[in-house]
Phi, psi and omega in degrees: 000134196242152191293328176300302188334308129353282194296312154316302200293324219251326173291328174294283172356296200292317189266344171293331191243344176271332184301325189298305155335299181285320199280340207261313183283356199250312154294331168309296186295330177285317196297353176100158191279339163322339196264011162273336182295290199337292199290359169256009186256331189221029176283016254257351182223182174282324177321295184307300174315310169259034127286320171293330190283312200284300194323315191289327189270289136039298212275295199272034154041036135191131206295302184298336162286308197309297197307314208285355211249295190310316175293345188255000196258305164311327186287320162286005192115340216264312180257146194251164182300327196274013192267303192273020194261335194279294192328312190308293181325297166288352159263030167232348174263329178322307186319318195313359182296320183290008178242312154317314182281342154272005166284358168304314161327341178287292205297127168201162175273197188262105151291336155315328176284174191263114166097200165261171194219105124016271196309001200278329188302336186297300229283146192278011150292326194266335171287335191281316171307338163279354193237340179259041149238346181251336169298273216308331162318278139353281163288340171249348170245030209231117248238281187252184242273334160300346159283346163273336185271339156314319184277326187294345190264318153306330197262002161294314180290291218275349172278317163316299181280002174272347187250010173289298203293324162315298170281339159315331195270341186271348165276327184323343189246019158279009191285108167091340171300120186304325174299311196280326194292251193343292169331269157012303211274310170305308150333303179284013171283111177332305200269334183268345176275272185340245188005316197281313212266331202259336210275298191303341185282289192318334203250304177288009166063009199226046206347293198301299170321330206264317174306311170316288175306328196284315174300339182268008179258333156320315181298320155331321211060017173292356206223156162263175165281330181283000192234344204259323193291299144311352143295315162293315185308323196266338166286329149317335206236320150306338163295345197272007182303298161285036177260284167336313195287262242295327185296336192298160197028056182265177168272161150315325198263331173307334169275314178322290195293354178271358177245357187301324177265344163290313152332265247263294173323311213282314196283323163314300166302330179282330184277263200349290204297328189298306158317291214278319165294296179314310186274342165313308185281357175251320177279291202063079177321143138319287233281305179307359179257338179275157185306123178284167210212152171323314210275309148005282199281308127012310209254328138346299182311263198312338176299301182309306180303299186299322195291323178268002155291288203336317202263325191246035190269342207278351183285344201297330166298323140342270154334302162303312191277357185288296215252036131294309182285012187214350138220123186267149180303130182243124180000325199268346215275143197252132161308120148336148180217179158329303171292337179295010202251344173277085199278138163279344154324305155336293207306319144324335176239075140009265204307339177282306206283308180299316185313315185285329187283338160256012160285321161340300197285331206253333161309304189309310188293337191289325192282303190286357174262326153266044181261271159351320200265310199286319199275352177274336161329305184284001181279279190321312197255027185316113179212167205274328200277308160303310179314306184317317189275336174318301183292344195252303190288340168293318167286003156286314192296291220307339176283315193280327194309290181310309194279334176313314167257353145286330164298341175265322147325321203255324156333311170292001185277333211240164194270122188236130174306182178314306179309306188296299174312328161309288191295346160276337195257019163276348180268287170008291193285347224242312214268003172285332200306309173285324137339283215268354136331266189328319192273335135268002179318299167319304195304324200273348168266343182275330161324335182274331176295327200289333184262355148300309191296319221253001192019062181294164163175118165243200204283152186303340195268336193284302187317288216288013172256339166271355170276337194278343188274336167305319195269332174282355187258314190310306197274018143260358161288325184288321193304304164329287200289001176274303162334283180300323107027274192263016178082021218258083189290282210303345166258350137334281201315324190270000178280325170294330161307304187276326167335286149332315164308301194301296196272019169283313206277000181280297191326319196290343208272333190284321165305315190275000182274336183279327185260341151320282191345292198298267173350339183089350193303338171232189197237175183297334198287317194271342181278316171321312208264320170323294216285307184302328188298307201295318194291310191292341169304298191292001176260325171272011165270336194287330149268020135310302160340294194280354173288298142029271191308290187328296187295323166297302200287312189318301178311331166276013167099331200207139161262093187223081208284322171303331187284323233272276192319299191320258208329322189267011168238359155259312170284096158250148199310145172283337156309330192288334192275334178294282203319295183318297191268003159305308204259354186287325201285324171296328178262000196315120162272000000 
């Protein structure tokens, strides 16, 4: 055995995982930023759940992203364990995809024979060379990014088999070695091939990898099927390490759901291998003394995974109470909230990491209008116990402001297509906005405070100009946060209108209050408290405007919020002029 062999064996490696990597980050991306949602939108039964878990894990070529994905979803909230116990199951069958598609390494012609052979075109040498020549196309010339993630996915698949066939061939002289033939033989022993397959799973992080390596060292004819079948039971039971890994600093339920795959694995191999063993010794398959093969192995893979969904799918209430009972709920741990759906796990799944953020954000507008309902509530209705909640609630959005918007930030880190960089930088430009709703939300209560303390009262015509200026502002908040919400540009559109009104009806209300003052019916005291209530009213439609704005320009590709107002208040629309005297004839004082 020459020192090249090492060096072979470890460049076959290298390149077996990295073509696996790329063909995998590349199905994710053709598959859409949406295919991470599926599992927390329709997983709604166990059934469901391991139909969604294997289709999604199918795709994105790992059992251990899906799981880890489940973990960040039990962990925030979204989801409950028995949801994510069907999603596990079916991301243990889904891997098995991967092993089929490197069984592919098996198939090739006889390049040996004299002349020509047809079949050679079968062989995954002539294929891998065709698919690593339309990536590489692809990837340097092909203008938009699914046809690059397209070439990334050929040319991950034509790297992948190219490091397939490399450690086979760097392995080829264990074929018959007595030391590895003994080895082999130790394997095939229940307790130590598992050990051995869990040990090896656990150190690659990977199933799919450990499968990978095995087929291709099977394509030698070094391994039997009584050594390749426990050895697959233990990389099952070795995948869940980075399941596990993910969990660190979770909630409780957020660790449950991270044990789940071990559980589910470790208990399938205690049911299964005994069986499978017990009738062995009474029957004696043929088929365990022969030499095992990719396709073998492949098929093994899937057996095992369905057979022990089958048997232990009908348990998940079982299951659920298993692994409660095996971690218990603890004194500190606090109910999940809103902000917990910002998982730092997401952040590897973009289109899942925007989803949760704007669910965040459209709680967060909801919260600041009815923040907003409340502090106008105390002009009339004063009390210490509302003014106390106005202020708790400022300081949560202010809470929300902060991690929202560091989380998003860290979004912008990760490679995100067109659509998705749209919708993050509409969340950007939206979420100071909504904070500083809220932050006059404050101001205006505490002005209600001042005027409780201070037993202010004003003239019957001041009041009914300050409910009618309360009311044109309450409905451009709501039109903002509904607009923003369902995404709606065309109930946008009324807001720069009513904007407008609002700061026709701040001017009017302040002349007339200058001709109270002067007549003497109020006073400077009265005035102060008038004049601070009307700016924050009119600071807060002007950031309605800019949510307004966000959602239009944005939606056209560009933000240019200044050019946008200049053009609609010289050119104005004729929808604009409908709306506009829609809303001058409704505030009219």
């Amino acid at each position: 055995m020459s020192i090249s062999f090492i060096f072979e064996l470890i460049t076959g490696l290298a390149m077996f995982l990295f073509g696996m990597n790329a063909m995998g980050d590349g199905l994710k991306k053709v598959a859409g930023s949406k295919l991470e949602t599926v599992l927390w939108k329709l997983s709604s039964t166990p059934t469901r759940g391991v139909l969604l878990g294997t289709g999604v894990t199918a795709v994105i070529q790992s059992s251990s992203a899906t799981s880890c994905m489940v973990v960040g979803f039990v962990n925030s909230g979204m989801m409950n364990i028995a949801q994510a116990i069907g999603i596990i199951m079916g991301a243990n069958i889904g891997t098995t995809a991967t092993g089929w598609i490197l069984s592919l390494s098996a198939v090739g012609g006889d390049s040996s024979s004299a002349g020509f052979d047809w079949t050679q075109f079968l062989s995954t040498t002539f294929i891998s060379a065709v698919f690593a020549l339309i990536g590489t196309l692809f990837m340097m010339f092909a203008k938009k990014n699914t046809f690059k993630h397209t070439g990334s996915i050929m040319l991950g698949f034509a790297v992948l088999m190219s490091g397939m066939k490399m450690m086979s061939k760097a392995m080829g002289f264990l074929e018959g070695n007595p030391m590895f033939e003994e080895l082999m033989t130790t394997m095939s022993n229940p307790f130590f091939g598992i050990l051995i397959g869990t040990v090896i799973t656990a150190i690659l992080q990977s199933a799919s990898a450990s499968i990978g390596i095995l087929q291709s060292l099977a394509i030698t004819g070094a391994v039997n099927n009584d050594a390749a079948i426990y050895l697959i039971i233990g990389m099952c039971i070795g995948a869940s390490m980075p399941v596990l890994l993910s969990a660190i600093g979770a909630t409780t339920n957020g660790k449950r759901a991270s044990i789940i795959y071990l559980i589910f694995n470790s208990i399938g191999a205690i049911i299964l291998t005994p069986i499978f063993w017990g009738i062995n010794e009474f029957v004696h398959f043929t088929f365990m003394d022969m030499p095992a093969d990719a396709f073998s192995i492949a098929m093994i893979n899937t057996v095992f995974n369905v057979a022990a969904t089958l048997i232990l799918l009908p348990f998940v209430k079982q299951f659920d109470k298993l692994v409660c009972a095996l971690i218990r709920e603890k004194k500190t741990d606090k109910k999940a909230g809103e902000l917990d759906r910002l998982e730092e796990r997401f952040l590897t799944h973009p289109g899942l990491a925007i989803e949760q953020s704007r669910a965040v954000l459209c709680s967060m507008a909801e919260q600041s209008h009815q923040n907003l309902i409340e502090a106008f509530a105390l002009m009339d209705n004063y009390t210490e116990e509302g003014y106390a909640k106005v202020e708790d609630d400022e300081g949560e959005i202010d809470k929300y402001e902060d991690k929202l918007g560091t989380y998003l930030v860290k979004i912008t880190g990760k490679e995100l297509n067109k659509a998705q960089s749209r919708e993050v930088s509409k969340f950007l430009h939206t979420i100071g906005d909504f904070e500083r709703i809220s932050d006059h939300a404050l101001t205006i209560a505490d002005a209600a405070k001042e005027i409780n303390e201070k037993q202010i009262s004003f003239s019957h015509a001041a009041q009914s100009e300050l409910k009618q200026l309360s009311a044109a502002v309450s409905e451009i908040v709501a039109i903002s946060v509904k607009a923003f919400i369902n995404n709606d540009n065309d109930l946008a559109h009324r807001v720069e209108p009513l904007e407008e009104t609002i700061d026709m009806l701040c001017d009017e209300l302040k002349l007339r209050h200058i001709n109270r003052v002067q007549n003497g019916n109020c006073t400077l005291t009265h005035g102060f408290v008038f004049s601070d209530y009307i700016t924050n009213c009119e600071r807060i439609a002007d950031h309605c405007s800019n949510i307004a704005v966000a959602l239009i320009e944005l939606d056209m590709d560009e933000f240019e919020a200044h050019a946008y107002l200049s053009t609609l208040k010289e050119h104005k629309s004729m929808l604009f002029n409908t709306y506009y005297e829609e809303y001058k004839n409704k505030y009219k004082v």
